[in-house]
C-alpha positions in Angstrom: 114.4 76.4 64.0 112.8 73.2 62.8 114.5 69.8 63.5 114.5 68.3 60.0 115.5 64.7 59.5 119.2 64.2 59.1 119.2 62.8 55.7 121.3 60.7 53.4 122.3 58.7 56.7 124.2 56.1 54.6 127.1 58.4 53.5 128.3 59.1 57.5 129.1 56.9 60.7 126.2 56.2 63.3 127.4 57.9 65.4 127.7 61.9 63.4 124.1 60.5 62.6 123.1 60.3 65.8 124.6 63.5 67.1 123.7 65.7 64.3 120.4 64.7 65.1 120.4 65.6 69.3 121.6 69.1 68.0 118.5 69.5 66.0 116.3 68.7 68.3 118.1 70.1 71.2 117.9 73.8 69.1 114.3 73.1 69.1 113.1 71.6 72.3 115.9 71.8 74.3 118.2 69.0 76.2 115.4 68.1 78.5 112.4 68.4 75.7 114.6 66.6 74.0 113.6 62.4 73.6 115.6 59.8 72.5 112.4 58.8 70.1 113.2 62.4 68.9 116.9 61.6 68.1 116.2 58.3 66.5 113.5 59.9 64.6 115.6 62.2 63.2 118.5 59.8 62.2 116.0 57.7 60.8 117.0 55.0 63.0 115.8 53.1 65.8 116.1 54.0 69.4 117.9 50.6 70.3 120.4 51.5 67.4 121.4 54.5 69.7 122.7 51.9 72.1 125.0 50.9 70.2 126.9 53.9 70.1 126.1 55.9 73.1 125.0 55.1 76.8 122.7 57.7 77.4 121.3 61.2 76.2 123.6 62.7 78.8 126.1 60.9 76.9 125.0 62.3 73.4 125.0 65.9 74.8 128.6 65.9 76.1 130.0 64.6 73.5 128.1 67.3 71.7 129.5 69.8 73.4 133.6 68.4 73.9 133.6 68.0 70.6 132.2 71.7 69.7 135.0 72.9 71.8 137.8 71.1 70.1 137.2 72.1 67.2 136.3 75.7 68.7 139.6 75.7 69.9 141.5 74.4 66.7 140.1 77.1 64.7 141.2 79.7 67.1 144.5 78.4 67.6 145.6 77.7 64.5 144.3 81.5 63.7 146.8 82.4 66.2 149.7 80.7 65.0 148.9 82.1 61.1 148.7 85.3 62.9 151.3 88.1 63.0 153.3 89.0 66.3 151.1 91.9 67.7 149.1 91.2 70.1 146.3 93.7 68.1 147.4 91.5 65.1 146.6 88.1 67.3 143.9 89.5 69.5 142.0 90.0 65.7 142.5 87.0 64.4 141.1 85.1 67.9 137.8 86.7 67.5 137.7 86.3 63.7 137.9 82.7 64.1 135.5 82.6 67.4 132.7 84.4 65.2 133.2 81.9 62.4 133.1 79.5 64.6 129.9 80.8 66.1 128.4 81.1 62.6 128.9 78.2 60.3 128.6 75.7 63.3 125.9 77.9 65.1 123.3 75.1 66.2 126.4 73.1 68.0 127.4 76.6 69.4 124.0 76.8 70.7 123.8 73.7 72.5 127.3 74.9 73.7 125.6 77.9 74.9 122.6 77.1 76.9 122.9 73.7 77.9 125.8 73.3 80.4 123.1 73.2 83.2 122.0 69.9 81.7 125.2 68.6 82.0 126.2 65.9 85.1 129.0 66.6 87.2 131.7 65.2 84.9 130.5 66.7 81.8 130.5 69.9 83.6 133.9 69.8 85.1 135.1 68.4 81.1 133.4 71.4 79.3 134.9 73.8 82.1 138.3 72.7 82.0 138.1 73.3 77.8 136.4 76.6 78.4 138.7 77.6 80.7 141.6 76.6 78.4 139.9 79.1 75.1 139.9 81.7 77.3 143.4 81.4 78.5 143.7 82.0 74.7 142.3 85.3 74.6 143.7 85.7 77.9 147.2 85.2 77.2 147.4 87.6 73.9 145.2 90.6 76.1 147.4 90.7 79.3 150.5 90.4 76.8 149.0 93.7 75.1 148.6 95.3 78.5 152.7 94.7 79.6 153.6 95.7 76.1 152.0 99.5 75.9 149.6 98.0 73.0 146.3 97.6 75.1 145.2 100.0 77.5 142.5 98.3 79.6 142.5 98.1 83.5 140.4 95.1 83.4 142.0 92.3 81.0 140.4 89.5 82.8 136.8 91.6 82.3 137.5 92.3 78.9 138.6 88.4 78.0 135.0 87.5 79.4 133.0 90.3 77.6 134.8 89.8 74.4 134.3 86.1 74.3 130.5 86.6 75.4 130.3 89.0 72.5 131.4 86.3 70.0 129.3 83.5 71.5 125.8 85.4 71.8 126.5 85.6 68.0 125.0 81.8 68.0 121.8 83.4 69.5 120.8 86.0 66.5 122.8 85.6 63.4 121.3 84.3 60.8 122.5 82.8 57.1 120.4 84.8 55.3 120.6 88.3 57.1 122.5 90.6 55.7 126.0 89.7 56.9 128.2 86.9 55.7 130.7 85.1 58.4 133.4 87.1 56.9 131.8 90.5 57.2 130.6 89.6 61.0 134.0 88.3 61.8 135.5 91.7 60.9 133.2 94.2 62.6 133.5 92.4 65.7 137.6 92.1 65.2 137.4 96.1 65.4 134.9 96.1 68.4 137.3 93.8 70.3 140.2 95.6 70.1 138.1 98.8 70.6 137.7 97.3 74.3 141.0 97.0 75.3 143.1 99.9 72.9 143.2 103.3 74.0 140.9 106.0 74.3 142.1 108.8 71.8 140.5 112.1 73.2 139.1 114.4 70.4 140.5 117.4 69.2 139.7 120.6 69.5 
């Protein structure tokens, strides 16, 4: 992916400027490739302008990705709450909302993805705590299904991790003009997630 010039820069704050920029260029040359020329380049701004909003790059890339997660984990939890009380009903609605989330913000998603090794020890231990606290999510509505006779699985904690890795390698290949919309992704996936953890129903015969 190519890291266009953010454009019309006048009609948002310096610091969404700023930030959609990093992701750009982070999607194409990585955090470490990554300059703060680059940045300012593509804000169309200058590089001591970036000091007045942020400290560092390290800076720019954990605010990139705390702010990726809260709004990763508004969408999935206000899916939740507009979901019915099943957890098959809830355990749908998660994912849906993860793979749209992986989808129309995919180039934040990917940063998300691949660049918590460029994070300091406090960004780390930030971006843990609020991946730790989506997964509780998924967590919560899987081991429910489990105690309630709706999911069969022996591994709930397994299939939290493999489902949520399902949704987020989405980031990695989908692309806006293959042939499947959000929506339709979002769907398939629902049925493969709760094909991990429902019964097996033998054939007949």
């Amino acid at each position: 992916m190519c890291a266009a010039k953010v454009t019309d820069s006048s009609a948002r704050t310096g610091r969404q400027v700023i930030l959609d920029s990093a992701v750009a260029n982070m999607n194409e040359r990585g955090y470490h490739g990554t300059s703060m020329r680059d940045i300012a380049r593509g804000a169309d701004i200058t590089v001591a302008s970036i000091y007045h909003h942020f400290a560092s790059k390290q800076e720019i890339l954990q605010e990139i990705m705390v702010r990726a997660l809260h709004d990763a984990l508004a969408m999935t939890r206000g899916a939740l709450l507009r979901s019915g009380g099943s957890p098959a009903d809830q355990l749908q609605a998660l994912i849906r909302a993860w793979i749209l989330f992986h989808t129309t913000r995919q180039l934040d998603a990917m940063v998300g993805a691949t660049e918590l090794r460029s994070l300091d020890d406090v960004g780390r231990r930030l971006v843990v705590a609020l991946r730790d606290e989506q997964e509780h999510l998924f967590r919560d509505v899987i081991e429910r299904g489990v105690e309630e006779g709706d999911f069969a699985t022996k591994y709930p904690r397994d299939a939290v991790r493999g489902i949520i890795n399902m949704g987020q390698s989405v980031c990695a290949w989908w692309r806006p003009d293959g042939p499947m919309k959000p929506d339709e992704l979002a769907d398939r996936y629902a049925d493969l997630a709760l094909a991990m953890v429902r019964p097996v129903v033998p054939p007949r015969g």
